[in-house]
MIDOSE-1310 file (N, C-alpha, C; in nm, 2 decimals, decimal comma, always signed):
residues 101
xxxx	+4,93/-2,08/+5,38/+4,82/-2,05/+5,29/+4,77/-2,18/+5,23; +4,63/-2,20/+5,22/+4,58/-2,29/+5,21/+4,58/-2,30/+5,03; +4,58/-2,36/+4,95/+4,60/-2,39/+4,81/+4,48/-2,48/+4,76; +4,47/-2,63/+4,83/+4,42/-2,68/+4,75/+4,35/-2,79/+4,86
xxxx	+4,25/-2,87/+4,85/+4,13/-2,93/+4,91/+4,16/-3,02/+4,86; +4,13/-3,20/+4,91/+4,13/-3,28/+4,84/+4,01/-3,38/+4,87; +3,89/-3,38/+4,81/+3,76/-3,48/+4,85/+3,86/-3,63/+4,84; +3,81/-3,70/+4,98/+3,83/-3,85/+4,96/+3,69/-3,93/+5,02
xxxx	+3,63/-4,03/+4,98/+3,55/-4,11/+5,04/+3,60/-4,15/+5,16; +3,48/-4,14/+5,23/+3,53/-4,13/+5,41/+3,56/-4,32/+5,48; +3,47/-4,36/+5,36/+3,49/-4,54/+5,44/+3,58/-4,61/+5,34; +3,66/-4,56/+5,24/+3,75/-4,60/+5,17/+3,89/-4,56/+5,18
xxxx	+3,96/-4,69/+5,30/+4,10/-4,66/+5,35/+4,18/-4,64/+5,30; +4,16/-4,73/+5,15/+4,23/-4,75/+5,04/+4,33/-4,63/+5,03; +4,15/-4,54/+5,01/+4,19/-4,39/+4,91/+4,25/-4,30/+5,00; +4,22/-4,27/+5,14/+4,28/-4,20/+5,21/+4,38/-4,16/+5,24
xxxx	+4,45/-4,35/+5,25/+4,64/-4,37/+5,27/+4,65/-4,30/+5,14; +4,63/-4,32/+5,01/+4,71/-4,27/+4,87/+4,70/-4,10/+4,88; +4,57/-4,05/+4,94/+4,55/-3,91/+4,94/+4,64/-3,88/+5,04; +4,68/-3,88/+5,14/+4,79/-3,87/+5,20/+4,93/-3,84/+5,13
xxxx	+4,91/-3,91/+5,04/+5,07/-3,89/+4,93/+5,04/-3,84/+4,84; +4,93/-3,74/+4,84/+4,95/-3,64/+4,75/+4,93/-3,49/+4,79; +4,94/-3,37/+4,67/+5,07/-3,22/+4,75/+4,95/-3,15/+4,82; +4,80/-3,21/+4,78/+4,72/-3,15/+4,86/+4,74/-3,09/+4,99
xxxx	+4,70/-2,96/+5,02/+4,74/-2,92/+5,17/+4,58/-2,96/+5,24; +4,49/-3,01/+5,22/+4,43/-3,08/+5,34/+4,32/-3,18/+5,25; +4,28/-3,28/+5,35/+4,20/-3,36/+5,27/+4,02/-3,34/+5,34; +3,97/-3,38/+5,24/+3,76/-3,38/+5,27/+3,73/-3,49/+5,30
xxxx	+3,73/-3,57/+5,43/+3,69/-3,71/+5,44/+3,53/-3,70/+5,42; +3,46/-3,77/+5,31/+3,31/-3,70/+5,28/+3,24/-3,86/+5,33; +3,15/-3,77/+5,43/+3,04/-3,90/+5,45/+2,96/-3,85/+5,45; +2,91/-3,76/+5,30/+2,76/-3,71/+5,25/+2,76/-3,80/+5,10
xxxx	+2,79/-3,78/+4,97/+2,81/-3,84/+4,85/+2,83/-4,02/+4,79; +2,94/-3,96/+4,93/+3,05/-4,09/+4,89/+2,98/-4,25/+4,94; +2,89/-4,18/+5,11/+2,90/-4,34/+5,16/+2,73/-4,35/+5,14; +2,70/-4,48/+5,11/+2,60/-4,50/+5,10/+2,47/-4,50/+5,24
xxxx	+2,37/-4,48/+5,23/+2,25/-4,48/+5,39/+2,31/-4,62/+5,48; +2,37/-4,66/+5,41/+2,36/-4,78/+5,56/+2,45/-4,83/+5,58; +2,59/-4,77/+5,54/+2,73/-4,76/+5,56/+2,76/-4,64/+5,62; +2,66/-4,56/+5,65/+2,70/-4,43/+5,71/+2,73/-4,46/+5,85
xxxx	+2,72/-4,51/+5,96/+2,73/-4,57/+6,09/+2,86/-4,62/+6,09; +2,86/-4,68/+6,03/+3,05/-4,78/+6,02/+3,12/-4,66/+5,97; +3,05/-4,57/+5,86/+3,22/-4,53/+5,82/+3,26/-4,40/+5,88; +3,11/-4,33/+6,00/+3,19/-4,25/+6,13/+3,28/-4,28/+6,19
xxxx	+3,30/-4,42/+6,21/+3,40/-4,47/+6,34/+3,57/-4,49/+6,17; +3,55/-4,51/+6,07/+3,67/-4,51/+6,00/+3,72/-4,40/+5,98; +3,60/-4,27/+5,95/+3,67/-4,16/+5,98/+3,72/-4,08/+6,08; +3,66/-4,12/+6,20/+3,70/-4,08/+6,34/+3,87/-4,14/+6,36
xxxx	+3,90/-4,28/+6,32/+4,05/-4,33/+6,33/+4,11/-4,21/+6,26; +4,08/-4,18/+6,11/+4,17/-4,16/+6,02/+4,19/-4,00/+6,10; +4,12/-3,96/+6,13/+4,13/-3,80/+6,23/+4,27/-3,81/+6,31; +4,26/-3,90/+6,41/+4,31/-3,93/+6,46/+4,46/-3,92/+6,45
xxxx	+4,52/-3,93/+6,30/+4,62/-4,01/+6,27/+4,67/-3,85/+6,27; +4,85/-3,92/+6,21/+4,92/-3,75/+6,20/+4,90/-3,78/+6,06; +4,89/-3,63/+5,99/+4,82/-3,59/+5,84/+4,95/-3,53/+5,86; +5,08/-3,53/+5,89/+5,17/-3,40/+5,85/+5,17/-3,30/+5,84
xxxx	+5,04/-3,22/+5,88/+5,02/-3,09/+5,92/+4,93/-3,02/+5,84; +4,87/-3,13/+5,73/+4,76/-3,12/+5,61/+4,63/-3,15/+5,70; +4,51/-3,02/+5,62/+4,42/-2,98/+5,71/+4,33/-3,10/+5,72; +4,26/-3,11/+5,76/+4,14/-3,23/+5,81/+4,03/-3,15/+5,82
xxxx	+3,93/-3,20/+5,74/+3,81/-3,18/+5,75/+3,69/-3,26/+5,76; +3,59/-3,24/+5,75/+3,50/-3,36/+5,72/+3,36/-3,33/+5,66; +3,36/-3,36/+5,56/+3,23/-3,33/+5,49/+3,08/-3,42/+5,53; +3,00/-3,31/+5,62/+2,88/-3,41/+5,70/+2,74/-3,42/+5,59
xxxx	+2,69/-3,45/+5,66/+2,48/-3,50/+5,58/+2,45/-3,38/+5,65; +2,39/-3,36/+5,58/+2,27/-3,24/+5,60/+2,18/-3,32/+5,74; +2,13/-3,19/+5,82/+2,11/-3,24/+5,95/+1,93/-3,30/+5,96; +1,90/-3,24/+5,80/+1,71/-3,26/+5,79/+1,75/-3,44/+5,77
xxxx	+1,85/-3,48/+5,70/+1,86/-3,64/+5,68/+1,85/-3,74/+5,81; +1,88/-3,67/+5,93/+1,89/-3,73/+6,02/+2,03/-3,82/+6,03; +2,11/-3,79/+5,93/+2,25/-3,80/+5,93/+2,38/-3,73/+5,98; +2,32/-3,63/+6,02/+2,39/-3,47/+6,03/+2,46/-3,49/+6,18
xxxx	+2,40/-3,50/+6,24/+2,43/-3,49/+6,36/+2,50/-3,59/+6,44; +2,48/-3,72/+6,40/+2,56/-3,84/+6,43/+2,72/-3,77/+6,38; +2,72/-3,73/+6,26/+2,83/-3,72/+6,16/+2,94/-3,61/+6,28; +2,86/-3,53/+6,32/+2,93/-3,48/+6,43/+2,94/-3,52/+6,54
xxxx	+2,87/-3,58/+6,63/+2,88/-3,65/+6,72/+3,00/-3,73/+6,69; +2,99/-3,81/+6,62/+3,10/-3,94/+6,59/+3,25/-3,88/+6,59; +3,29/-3,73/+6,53/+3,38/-3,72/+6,51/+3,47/-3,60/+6,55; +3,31/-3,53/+6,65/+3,38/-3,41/+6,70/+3,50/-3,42/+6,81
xxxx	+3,51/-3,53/+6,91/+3,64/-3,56/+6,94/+3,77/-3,55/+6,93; +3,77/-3,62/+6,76/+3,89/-3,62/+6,66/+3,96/-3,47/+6,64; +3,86/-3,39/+6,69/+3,93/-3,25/+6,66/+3,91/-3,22/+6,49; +3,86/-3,25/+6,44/+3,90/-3,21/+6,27/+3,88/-3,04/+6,28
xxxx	+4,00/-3,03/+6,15/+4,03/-2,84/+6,17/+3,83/-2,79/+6,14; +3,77/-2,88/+6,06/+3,63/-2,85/+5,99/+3,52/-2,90/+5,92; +3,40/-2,84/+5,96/+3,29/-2,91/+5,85/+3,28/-2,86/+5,73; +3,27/-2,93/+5,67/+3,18/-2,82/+5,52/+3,10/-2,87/+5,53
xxxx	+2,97/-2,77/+5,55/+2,86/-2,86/+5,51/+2,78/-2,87/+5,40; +2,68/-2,96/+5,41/+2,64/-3,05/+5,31/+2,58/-2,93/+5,16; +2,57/-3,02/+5,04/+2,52/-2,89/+4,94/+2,39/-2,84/+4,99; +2,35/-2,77/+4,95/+2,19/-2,69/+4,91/+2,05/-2,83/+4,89
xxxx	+1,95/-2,86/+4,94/+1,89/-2,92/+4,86/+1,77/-2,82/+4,77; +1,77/-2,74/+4,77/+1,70/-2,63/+4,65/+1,80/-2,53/+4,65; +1,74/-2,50/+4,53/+1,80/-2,36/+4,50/+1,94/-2,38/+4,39; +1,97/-2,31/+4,32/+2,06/-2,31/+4,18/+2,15/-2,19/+4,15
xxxx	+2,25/-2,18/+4,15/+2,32/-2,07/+4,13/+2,27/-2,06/+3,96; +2,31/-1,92/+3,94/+2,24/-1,91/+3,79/+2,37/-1,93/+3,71; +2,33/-1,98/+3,54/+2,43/-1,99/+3,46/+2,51/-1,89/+3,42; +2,63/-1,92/+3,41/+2,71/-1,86/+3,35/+2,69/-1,82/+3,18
x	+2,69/-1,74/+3,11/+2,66/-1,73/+2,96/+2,78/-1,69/+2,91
């Protein structure tokens, strides 16, 4: 049973090894938020390694660009290989859930 998600920036190796060592049961490699337009190219191929690797049985996912950005589809291209358990994809660009009162 899945418990808990953990967003990590997808071109920051740093963060990934450390997310690794924590109780999260799968981690969000995000290359929508996290990586900047012109780091997005390089940090497919960092997330495609980190796929790669043994996660100890913690889920893998990958959070892509929305596909109107023209980022979308690389994002899967680049990493559908790796096998990741999943996409989430990218937020909403309209539209608002309503407030809570």
């Amino acid at each position: 049973m899945r418990r808990s998600l953990h967003f990590v920036p997808g071109g920051n190796e740093r963060m990934i090894q450390k997310a690794l060592g924590l109780p999260a049961d799968g981690l969000i490699l995000d290359l929508e938020d996290a990586v900047p337009p012109d780091e997005k190219a390089a940090t497919r191929a960092v997330v495609r390694d980190w796929l790669g690797r043994d996660w100890s049985g913690r889920e893998r996912w990958v959070r892509m660009n929305p596909l109107a950005t023209g980022f979308g589809a690389g994002d899967v291209e680049a990493t559908i290989a790796a096998r990741p358990d999943g996409y989430l994809l990218p937020k909403p660009a309209a539209g608002r859930a309503p407030r809570m009162r």
